[in-house]
C-alpha positions as CSV (number, residue, x, y, z in Angstrom):
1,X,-68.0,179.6,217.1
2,X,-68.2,183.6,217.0
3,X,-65.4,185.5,218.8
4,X,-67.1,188.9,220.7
5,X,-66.2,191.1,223.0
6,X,-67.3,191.3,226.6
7,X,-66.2,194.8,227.0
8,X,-67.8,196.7,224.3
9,X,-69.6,199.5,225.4
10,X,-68.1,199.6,228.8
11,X,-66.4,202.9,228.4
12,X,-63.0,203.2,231.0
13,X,-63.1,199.7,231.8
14,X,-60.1,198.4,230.2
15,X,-58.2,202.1,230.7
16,X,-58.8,201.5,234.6
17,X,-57.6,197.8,234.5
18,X,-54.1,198.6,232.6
19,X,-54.0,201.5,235.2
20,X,-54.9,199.1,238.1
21,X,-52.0,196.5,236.8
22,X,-49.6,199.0,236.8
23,X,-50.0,200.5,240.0
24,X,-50.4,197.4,242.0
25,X,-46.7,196.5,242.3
26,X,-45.4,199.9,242.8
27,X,-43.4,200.7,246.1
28,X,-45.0,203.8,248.3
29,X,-42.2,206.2,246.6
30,X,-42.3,205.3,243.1
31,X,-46.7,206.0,244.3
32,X,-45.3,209.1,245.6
33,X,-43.7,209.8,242.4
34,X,-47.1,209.6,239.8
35,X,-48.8,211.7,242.4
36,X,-46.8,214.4,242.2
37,X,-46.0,214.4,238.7
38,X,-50.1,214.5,238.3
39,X,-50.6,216.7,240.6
40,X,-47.7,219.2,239.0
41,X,-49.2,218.2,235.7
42,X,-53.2,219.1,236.5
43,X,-52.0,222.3,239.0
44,X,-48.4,223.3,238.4
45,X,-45.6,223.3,240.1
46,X,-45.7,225.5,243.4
47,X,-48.7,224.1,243.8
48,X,-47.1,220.6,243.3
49,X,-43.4,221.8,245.3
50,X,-45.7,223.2,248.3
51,X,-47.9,219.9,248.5
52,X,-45.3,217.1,248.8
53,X,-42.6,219.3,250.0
54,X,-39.8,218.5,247.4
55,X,-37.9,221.4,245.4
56,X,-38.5,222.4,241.7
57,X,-35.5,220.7,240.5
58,X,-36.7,217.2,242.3
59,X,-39.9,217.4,240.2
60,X,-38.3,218.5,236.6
61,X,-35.5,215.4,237.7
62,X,-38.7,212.8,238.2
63,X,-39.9,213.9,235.2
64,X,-37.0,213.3,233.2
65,X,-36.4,210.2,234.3
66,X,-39.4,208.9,232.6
């Protein structure tokens, strides 16, 4: 019997299913949390501290907690 792969050449697919599993038992903060992290991340931080209204310091602690 020959063992193959399903997935080949479907490109995200398995990225978006580990991302999927992760996320789906996460309370609404810890959600919170990965958003603004991204969002600091992709934008910066006053961009990041005036969207979800938490200070500086709040961010840099979230992140360090990782």
């Amino acid at each position: 019997m020959r063992i193959f792969n399903k997935f080949k050449n479907t490109k995200g697919f398995i990225s978006t299913y580990t991302h999927i599993l992760k996320t789906r038992n996460m309370n609404k903060e810890a959600i919170t949390r990965a958003k603004a992290l991204s969002h600091w991340h992709i934008y910066g931080i006053e961009s990041a501290k005036d969207d979800f209204s938490v200070p500086a310091s709040t961010i840099y602690r979230w992140r360090a907690s990782l």
